[in-house]
N, C-alpha and C positions, 0 to 999 in steps of 0.2 A: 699756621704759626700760633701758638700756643704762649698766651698773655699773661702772668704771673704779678699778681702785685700783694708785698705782705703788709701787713699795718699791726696795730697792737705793741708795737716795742714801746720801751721809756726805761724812767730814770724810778727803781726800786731798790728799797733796805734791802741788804742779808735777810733774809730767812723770810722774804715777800715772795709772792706770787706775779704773774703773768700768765695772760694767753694772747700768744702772736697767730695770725692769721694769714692765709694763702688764699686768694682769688682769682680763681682762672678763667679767662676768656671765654673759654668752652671747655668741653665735657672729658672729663681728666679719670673717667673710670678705669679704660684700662692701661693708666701709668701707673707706674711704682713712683711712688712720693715721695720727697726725703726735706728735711730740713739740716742744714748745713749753718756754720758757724766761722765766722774770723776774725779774729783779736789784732791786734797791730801788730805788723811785724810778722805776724804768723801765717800756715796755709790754710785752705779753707779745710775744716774737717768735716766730716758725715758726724752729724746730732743722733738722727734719728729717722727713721724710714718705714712705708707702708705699703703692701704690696697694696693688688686690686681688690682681694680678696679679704684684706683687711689684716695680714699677720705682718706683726708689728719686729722691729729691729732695734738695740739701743746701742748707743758707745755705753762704755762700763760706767763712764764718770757719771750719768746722768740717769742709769736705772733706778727705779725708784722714787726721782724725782718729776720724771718730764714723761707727760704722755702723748702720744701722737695720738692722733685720728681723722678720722675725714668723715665727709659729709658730700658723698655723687652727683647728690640729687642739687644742692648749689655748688656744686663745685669748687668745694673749698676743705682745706686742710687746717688742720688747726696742729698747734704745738701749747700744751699745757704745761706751765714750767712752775713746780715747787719747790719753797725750801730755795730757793737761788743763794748761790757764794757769788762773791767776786767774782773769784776765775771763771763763771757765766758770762763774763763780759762780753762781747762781740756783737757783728754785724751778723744777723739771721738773714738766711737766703731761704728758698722754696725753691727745691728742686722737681722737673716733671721728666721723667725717661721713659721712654716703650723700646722694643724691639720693631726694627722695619725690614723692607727686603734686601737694604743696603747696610745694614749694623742698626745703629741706635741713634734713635730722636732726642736729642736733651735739652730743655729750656730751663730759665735761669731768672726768677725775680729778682728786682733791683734792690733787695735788703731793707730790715729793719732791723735801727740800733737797740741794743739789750744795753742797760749799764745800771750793775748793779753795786750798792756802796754800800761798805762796811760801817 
């Protein structure tokens, strides 16, 4: 079982910076990483995602502004977010998924909040 804990969120202007953080219990090389987002009311969406291999994936809204990456060797994932709007607002999740011999492994950190103000 696979431990996920993120930190780095808070309360930032328009057009500030953040980098939210992913810490995993143990060694997360060969998941596909994703950071995920949900606003009130809403569902959770895919932000952003990174294979093992390091090739990276964005929703449209955030190209440009938000960088994934990781780091193996501490086993942790980062989400670099610039230029933040509002509608950045949400609860940031850390996603870990592999493939096994029964489908797929998926674990799921407890969130950190993003709240960003105009």
């Amino acid at each position: 079982q696979v431990q996920l804990v993120e930190s780095g969120g808070g309360l930032v202007q328009a057009g500030g910076s953040l980098r939210v953080s992913c810490a995993a219990s143990e060694s997360i090389s060969i998941y596909l990483m994703g950071w995920y987002r949900q606003a009130p009311g809403k569902q959770r969406d895919l932000v952003a995602s990174i294979t093992s291999g390091g090739s990276t994936n964005y929703v449209a809204s955030v190209k440009g502004r938000f960088t994934i990456s990781r780091d193996n060797a501490k086993n942790t994932v980062y989400l670099q977010m610039n230029s933040l709007k509002p509608e950045d607002t949400a609860v940031y999740y850390c996603n870990a998924l592999r493939s096994s011999g029964r489908g797929y492994i998926n674990y799921w950190g407890q969130g950190t909040q993003v709240t960003v103000s105009s």
